[in-house]
C-alpha positions as CSV (number, residue, x, y, z in Angstrom):
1,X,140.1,328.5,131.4
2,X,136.6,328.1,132.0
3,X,135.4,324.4,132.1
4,X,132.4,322.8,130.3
5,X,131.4,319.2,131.3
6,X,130.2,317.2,127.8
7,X,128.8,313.8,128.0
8,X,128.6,312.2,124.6
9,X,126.6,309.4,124.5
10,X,127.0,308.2,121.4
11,X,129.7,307.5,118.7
12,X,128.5,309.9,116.0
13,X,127.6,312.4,118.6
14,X,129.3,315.1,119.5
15,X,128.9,319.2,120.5
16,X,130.0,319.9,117.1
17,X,129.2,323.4,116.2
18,X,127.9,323.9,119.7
19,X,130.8,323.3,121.0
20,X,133.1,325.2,118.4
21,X,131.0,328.4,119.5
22,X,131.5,327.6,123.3
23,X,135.2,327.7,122.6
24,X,135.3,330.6,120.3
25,X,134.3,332.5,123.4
26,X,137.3,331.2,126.0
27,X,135.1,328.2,126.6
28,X,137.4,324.8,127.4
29,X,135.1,321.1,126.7
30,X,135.7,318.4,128.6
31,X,134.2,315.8,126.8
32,X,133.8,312.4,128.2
33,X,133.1,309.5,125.6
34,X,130.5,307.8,127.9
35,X,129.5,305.4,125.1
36,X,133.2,304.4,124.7
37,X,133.2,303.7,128.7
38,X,135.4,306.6,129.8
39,X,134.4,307.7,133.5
40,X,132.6,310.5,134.7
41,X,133.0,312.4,137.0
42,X,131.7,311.9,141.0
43,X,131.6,314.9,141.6
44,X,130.9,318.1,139.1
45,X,134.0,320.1,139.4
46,X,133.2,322.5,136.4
47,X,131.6,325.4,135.1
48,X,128.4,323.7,133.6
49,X,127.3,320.6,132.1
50,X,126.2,319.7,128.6
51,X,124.6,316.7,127.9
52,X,124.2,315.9,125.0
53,X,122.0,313.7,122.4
54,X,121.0,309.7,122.9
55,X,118.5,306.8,121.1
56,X,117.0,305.4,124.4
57,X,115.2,307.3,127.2
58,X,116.8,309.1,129.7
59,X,116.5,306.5,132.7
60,X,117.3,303.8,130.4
61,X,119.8,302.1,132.6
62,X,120.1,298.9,130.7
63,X,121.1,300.3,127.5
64,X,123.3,302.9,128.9
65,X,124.3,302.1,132.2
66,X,126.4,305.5,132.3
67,X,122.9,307.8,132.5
68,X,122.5,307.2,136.2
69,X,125.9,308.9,136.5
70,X,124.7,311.6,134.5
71,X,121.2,312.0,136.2
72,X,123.1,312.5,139.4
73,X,125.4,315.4,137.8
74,X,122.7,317.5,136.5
75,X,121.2,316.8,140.0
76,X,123.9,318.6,141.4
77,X,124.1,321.1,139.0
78,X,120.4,322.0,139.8
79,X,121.1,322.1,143.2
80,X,124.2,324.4,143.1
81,X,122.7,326.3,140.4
82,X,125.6,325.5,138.0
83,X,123.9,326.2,134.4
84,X,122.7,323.3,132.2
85,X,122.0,322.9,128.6
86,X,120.7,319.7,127.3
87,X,120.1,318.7,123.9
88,X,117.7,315.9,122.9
89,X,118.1,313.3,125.1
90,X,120.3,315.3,127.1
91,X,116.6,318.0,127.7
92,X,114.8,315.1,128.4
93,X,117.3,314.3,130.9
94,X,116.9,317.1,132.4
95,X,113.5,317.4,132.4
96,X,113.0,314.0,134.2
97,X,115.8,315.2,136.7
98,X,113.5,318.4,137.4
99,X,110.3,316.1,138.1
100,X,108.9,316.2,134.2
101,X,107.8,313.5,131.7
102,X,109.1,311.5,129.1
103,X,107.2,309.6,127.3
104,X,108.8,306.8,124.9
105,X,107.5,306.8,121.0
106,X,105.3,309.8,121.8
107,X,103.4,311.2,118.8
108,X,104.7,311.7,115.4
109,X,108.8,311.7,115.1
110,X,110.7,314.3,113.8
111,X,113.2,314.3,111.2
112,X,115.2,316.5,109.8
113,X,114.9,321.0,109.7
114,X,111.7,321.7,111.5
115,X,110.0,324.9,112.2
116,X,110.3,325.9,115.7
117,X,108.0,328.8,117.1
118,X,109.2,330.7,120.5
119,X,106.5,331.3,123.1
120,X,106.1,334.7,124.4
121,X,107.7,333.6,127.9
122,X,111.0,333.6,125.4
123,X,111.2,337.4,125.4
124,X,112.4,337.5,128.7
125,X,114.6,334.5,128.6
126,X,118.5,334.9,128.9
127,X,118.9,332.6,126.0
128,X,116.3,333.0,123.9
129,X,115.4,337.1,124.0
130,X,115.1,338.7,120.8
131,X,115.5,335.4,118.3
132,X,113.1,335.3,115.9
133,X,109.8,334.1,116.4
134,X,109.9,331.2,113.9
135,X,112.9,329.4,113.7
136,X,114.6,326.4,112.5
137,X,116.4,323.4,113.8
138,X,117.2,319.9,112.8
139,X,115.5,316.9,115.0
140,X,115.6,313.3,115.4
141,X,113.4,311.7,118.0
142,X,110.5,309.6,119.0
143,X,110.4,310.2,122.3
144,X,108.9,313.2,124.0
145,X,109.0,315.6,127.5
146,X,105.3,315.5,128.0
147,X,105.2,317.1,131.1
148,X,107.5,320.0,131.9
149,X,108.9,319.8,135.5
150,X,107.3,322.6,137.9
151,X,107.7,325.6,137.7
152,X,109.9,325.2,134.1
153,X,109.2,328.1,131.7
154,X,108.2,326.5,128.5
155,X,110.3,328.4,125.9
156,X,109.4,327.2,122.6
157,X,107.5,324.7,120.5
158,X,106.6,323.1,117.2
159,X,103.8,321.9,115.7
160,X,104.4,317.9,116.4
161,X,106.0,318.3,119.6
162,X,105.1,320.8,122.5
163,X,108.0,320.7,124.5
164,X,110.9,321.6,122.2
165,X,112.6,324.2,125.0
166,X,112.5,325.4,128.5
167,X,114.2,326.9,131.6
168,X,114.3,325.2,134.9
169,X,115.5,327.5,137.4
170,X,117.8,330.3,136.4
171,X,121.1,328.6,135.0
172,X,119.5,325.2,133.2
173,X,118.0,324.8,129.7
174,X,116.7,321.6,128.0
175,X,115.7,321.8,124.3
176,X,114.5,318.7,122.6
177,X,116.2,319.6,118.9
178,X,120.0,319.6,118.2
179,X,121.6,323.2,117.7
180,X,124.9,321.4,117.3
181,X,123.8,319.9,114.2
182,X,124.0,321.5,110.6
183,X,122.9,320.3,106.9
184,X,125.9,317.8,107.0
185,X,124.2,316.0,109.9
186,X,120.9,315.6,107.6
187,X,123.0,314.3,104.6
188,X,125.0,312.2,106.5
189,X,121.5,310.2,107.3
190,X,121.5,306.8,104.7
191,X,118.3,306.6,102.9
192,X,116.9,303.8,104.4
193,X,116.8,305.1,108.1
194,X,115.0,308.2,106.7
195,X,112.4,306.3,104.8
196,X,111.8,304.2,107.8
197,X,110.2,306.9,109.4
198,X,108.3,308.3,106.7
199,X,110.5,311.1,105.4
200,X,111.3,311.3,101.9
201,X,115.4,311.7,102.4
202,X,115.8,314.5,99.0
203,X,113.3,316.4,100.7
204,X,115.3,317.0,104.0
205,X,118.3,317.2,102.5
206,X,116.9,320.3,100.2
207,X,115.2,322.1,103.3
208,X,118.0,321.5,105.4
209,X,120.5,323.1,103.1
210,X,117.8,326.0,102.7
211,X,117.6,326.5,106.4
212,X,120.7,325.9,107.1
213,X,122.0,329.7,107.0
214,X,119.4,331.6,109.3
215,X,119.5,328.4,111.5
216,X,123.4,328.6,112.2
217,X,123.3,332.0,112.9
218,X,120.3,332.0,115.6
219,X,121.7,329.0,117.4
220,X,125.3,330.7,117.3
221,X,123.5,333.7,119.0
222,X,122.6,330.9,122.1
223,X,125.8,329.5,122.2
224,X,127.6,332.6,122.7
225,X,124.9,333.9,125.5
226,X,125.1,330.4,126.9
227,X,129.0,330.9,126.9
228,X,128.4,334.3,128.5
229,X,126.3,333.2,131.3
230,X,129.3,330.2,132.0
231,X,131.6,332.5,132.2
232,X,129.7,335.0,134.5
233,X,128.7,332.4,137.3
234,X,132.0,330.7,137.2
């Protein structure tokens, strides 16, 4: 069975839906508990390589002395062309891999279902072809890819932050919000983390469970086509 490389970083993490989708299409995970100090890998014997979501930035070696590994995977993966998808930290990753940007408590944070408008450069994206032009996802970040890498095609945006998805190459995608993540996610949040940032926690929990159809569906559509294109290069 085809192999997928998962690095969870964090205890509550997790490729949740994502991942469900990946193997409802003959997709094995492989998911090492980084945060838990299971070893990766030296070398990246597997189809492609999902890295997933994190709290500090992406060359943060201190707090999580695991990403250096990681950087050095995805590394590889861009050099042998084995596809990519990172999600949150796991794009910024990526995009700092690539040559890119990330800057720490960039801009305003986002929190919770957030409007996410593809760019016309999506039409003719593997991945992203044919979604609809406004869609949802649920976020939670401060930091920020500021600079795409060269030559990345910038796939999608919202109105706080640019840089919410891209292409590097052929076979690697970063996006900065979490497709894995449904309503439960948002309700799962305690109140006082949400007010912290300045969110109002009914309020994301109400547009989250609104969203929360159309969302699933589009980012289901991604999975599978991401699962497709694993498949086809392995």
């Amino acid at each position: 069975m085809t192999k997928v490389l998962v690095v969870q970083n964090g205890r509550d993490g997790g490729a949740r839906r994502f991942g469900e989708w990946l193997e409802q299409d003959g997709i094995a995970l492989d998911v090492v508990h980084a945060y838990a100090g299971a070893p990766l890998p030296r070398r990246l014997d597997h189809a492609a390589i999902l890295p997933l979501g994190g709290g500090p930035m992406p060359d943060d070696d201190v707090a999580m002395p695991w990403l250096a590994a990681v950087r050095e995977l995805v590394a590889e993966a861009l050099e042998r062309e084995v596809p990519v998808f990172g999600i949150c930290q796991g794009g910024q990753l990526l995009a700092h891999v690539a040559g890119g940007r990330v800057t720490a408590s960039h801009g305003a944070p986002e929190l919770g279902s957030t409007p996410i408008t593809l760019r016309p450069e999506a039409a003719a994206d593997p991945l992203f072809a044919g979604l609809p032009e406004r869609v949802t996802a649920v976020q939670r970040h401060v930091d920020a890819i500021t600079e795409l890498p060269p030559g990345a095609v910038w796939l999608a945006e919202s109105e706080r932050c640019p840089h919410q998805a891209f292409r590097y190459g052929a076979r690697a995608w970063g996006v900065q919000f979490h497709p894995e993540a449904g309503a439960d996610r948002v309700h799962a949040w305690s109140n006082e983390s949400v007010r912290a940032r300045g969110f109002d926690p009914d309020r994301l929990r109400t547009e989250a469970d609104r969203d929360e159809p159309e969302s699933a569906r589009t980012w289901q559509q991604v999975a599978h086509r991401f699962a497709r294109a694993v498949k086809a290069d392995a």
